[in-house]
N, C-alpha and C positions, 0 to 999 in steps of 0.2 A: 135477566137483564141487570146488569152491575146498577148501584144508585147513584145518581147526580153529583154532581158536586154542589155541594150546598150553600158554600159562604163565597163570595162576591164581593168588591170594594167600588166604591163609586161608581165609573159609567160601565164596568169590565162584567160582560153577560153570563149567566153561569153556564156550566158546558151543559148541555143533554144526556139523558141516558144514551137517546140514540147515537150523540157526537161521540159519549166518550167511547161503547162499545166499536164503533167502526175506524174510530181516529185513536184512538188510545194507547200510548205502549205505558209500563210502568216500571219504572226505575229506582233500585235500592237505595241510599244512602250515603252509600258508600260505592259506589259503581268508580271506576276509574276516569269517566268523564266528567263528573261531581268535583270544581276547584274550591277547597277550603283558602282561606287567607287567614292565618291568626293560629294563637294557640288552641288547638284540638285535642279534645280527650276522645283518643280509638280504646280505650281499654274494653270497651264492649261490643265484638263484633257487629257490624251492621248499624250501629248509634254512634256516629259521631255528636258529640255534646263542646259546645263553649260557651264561655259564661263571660271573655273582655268585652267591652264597648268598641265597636268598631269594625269586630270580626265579621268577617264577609266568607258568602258564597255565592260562585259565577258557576250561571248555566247557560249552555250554548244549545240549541236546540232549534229543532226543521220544523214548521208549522203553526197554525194561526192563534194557539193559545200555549198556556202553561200553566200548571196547578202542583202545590206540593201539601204534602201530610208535613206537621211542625208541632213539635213536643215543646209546650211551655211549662217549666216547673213548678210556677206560680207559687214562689217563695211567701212563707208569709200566711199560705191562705187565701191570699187575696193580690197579691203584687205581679200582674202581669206585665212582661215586656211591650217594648214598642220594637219595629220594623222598621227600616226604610228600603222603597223598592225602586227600584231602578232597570228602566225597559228600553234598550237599543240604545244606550246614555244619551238618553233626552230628561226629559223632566221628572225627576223622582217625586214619587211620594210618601207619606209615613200614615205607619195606622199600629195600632193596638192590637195584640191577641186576645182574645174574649175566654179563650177557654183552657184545659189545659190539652186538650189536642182538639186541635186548628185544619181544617182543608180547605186551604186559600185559592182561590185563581188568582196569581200576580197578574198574567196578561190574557186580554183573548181580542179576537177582531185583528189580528193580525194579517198580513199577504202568508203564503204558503212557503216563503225563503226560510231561511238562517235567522235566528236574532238571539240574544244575548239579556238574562234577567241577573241584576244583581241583588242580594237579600242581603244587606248589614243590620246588625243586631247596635240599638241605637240607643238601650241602656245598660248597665253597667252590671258589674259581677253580682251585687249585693242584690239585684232583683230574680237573681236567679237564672241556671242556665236555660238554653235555646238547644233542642235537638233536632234536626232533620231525618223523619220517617222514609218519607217517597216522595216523588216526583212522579208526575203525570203527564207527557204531551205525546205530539207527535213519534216523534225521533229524538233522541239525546243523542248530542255529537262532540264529537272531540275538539276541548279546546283550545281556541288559537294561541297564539306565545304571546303572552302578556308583557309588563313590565318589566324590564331586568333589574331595575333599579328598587331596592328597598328599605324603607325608613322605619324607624322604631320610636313612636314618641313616647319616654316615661312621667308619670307624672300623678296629679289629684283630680279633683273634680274641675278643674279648667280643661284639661287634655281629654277627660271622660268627654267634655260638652254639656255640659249640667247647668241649666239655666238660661240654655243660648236659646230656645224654641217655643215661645207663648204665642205661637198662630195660633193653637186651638184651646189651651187650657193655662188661662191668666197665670200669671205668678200667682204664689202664697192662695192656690185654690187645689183643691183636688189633695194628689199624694205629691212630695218631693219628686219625686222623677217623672214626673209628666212632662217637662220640658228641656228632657234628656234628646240631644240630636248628636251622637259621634258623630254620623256620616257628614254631617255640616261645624264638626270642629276644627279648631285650626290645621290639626294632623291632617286628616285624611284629603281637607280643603291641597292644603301644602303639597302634600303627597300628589294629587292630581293633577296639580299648577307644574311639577313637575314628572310628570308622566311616572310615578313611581309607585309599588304597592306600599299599603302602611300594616304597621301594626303597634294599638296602643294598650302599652302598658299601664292601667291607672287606676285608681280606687280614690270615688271621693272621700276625703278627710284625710287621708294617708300623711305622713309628713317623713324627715330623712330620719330625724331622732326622737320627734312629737308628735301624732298625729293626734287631729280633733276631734270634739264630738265622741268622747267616751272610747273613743278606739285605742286598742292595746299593740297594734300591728303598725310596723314601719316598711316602708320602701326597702329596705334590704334584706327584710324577714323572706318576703314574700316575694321577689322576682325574680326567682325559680320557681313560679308554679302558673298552671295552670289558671286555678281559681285564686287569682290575689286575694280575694274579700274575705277568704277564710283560711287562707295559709294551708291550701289540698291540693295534689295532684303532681308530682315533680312535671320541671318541663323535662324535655329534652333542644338543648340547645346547638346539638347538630342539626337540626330539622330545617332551620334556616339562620341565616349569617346575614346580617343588615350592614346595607353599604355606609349609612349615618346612623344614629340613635341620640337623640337630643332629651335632654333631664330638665325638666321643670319642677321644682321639688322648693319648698324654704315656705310656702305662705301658711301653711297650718304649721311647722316650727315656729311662727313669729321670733322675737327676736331673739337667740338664743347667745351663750356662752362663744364671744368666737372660736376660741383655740379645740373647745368643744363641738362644734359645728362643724367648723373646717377639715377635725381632723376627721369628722364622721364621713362628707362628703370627698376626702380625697381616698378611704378606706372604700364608699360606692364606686367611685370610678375606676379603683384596681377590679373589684369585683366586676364590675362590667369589661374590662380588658382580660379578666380571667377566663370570660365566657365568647368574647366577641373579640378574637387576636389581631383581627386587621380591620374594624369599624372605625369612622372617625365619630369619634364624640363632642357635643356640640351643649354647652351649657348654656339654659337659658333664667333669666331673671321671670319672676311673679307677673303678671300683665296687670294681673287687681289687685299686686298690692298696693297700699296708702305709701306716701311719700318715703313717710318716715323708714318701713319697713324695707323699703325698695331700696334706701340709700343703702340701708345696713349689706340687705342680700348682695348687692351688687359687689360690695368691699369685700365679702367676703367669697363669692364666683371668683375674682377676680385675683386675689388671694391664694387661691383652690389651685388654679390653672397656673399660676406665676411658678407654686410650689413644683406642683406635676411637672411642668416643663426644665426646671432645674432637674428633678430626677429623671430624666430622661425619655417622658411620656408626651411628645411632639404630636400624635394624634388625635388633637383636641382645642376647642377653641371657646369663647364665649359667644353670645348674640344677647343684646338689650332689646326688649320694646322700644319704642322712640317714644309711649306716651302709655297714659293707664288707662283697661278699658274695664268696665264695672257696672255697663249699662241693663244688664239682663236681672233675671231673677236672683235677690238672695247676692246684689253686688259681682255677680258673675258676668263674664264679656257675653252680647246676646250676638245675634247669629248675624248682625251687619260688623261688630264690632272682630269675633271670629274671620271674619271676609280682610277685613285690614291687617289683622295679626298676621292672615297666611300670607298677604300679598307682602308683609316686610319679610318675613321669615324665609319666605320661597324666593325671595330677591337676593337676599346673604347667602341662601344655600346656595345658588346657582354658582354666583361670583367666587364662592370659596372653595365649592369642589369643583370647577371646574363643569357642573352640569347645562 
């Protein structure tokens, strides 16, 4: 008799030895009905590994539960991921991995139809990747056509969602990424407001020519890879073609050299057009930076785009905040202040591409 599954999240009952030998199929990895979203490392048959904030996987599946095997690398020693799950999109929730291989029941108690689990990886590169082993339900079924529409947000620890999530562990308590929530960052928020997939590009500290906090790695080193946080794993940028990609980048440069900033960020945007021939790029200003910094960034976006557009690069535009938000942990926007960000953001995007 196979064993139980043993870990369980709030009210969701754990399966039976007897449920899971007589209901149970089991599903690789990598099966072709498994939808990844995000930068994926296949290099290892049967383990797919990603390590962005944000990255998602949809499982569609016949039957009253669902449980997966889940590789935590537990960088550190001690720095395990957080989750967010998502059941028939209704009310998601987030939890922590505890170990470094996890056998989760996301859902059980379900009718015997169709339903639909989503797994976003809700903190960021630096804590280490996330592997999916197996899957456990009924039946794994093929999934339905999704979004056609796809957004790229790049960015720092505002994009990451870093700071936006102290429902369960206070600011300035625990470890730094405790109150890590992509799934509730402005992207994915955005993303959804407009029925689109995301995918973010971001590493807290990162900066265009600076970054902070002891870090040697800049936004242009490192996006071309998989793993930003450590500058590994080339992408492959055929794999998907974003119909937008919006740059939030300047608050850990603070105030720098303009003709030095400027030209650093108009040499980003070739690179992003070297990689992404028909994306529209969308430049955004700091949401938490102070005044001062905000006046500077903005002059100098604004700057950025006036140039590009004289040379001949018409597909691209800016977008400002209307106001500064810094309510969360650590001066970062918290997750009511993330909810206004997407609601401006996903307003311009609509009106501007026409969505």
């Amino acid at each position: 008799m196979r064993t139980c599954l043993l870990l369980f999240f709030l009210g969701l009952t754990a399966i039976t030895s007897a449920d899971e030998g007589r209901d149970s199929s089991y599903y690789q990895a990598d099966h072709p009905y498994v939808e990844y979203t995000g930068r994926i490392d296949r290099s290892v048959a049967g383990k797919p590994r990603f390590w962005a904030p944000g990255a998602y996987i949809t499982l569609r599946f016949q039957g009253t539960y669902l449980a997966v095997e889940l590789t935590d690398e537990v960088r550190w020693g001690t720095s395990h991921n957080y989750i967010q799950v998502i059941v028939d999109n209704k009310k998601s929730y987030r939890l922590q991995l505890k170990g470094k291989q996890n056998r989760l029941v996301l859902a059980s108690g379900l009718n015997k139809g169709a339903h639909t689990v989503v797994i976003c990886k809700n903190t960021e590169a630096e804590i280490g990747f996330l592997e999916l082993n197996r899957i456990i339900c009924r039946k794994l079924l093929k999934p339905v056509r999704g979004p056609k529409k796809w957004i790229e947000f790049i960015g720092n620890s505002i994009t990451c969602g870093m700071g936006n999530d102290d429902s369960e562990v206070p600011c300035k308590s625990r470890e730094w990424y405790d109150q890590h929530n992509a799934y509730m960052a402005y992207g994915p928020l955005t993303a959804r407001q407009l029925k689109a997939k995301w995918q973010l590009s971001s590493v807290s500290g990162i900066g265009l020519i600076r970054s902070c906090c002891n870090k040697t790695l800049v936004m242009p080193q490192v996006f071309d890879k998989i793993n930003m946080a450590e500058d590994k794993l080339p992408w492959d940028f055929r794999q998907y073609q974003p119909d937008l990609v919006t740059v939030c980048l300047g608050q850990n440069d603070g105030i720098q050299d303009s003709a030095s900033f400027c030209d650093a960020y108009t040499r980003f945007v070739r690179q992003l057009r070297s990689v992404y021939p028909n994306t529209f790029i969308l430049l955004l200003n700091s949401p938490m930076a102070d005044p001062v910094l905000d006046s500077v960034l903005k002059k100098y976006i604004l700057a950025v785009k006036t140039s590009l557009h004289r040379s001949g690069e018409l597909q691209i535009d800016h977008f400002f905040f209307s106001q500064r938000y810094y309510k969360g942990c650590d001066a970062h926007p918290n997750a009511e202040e993330h909810v206004k960000m997407s609601a401006e953001l996903s307003g311009f995007i609509r009106k501007r591409m026409r969505w």
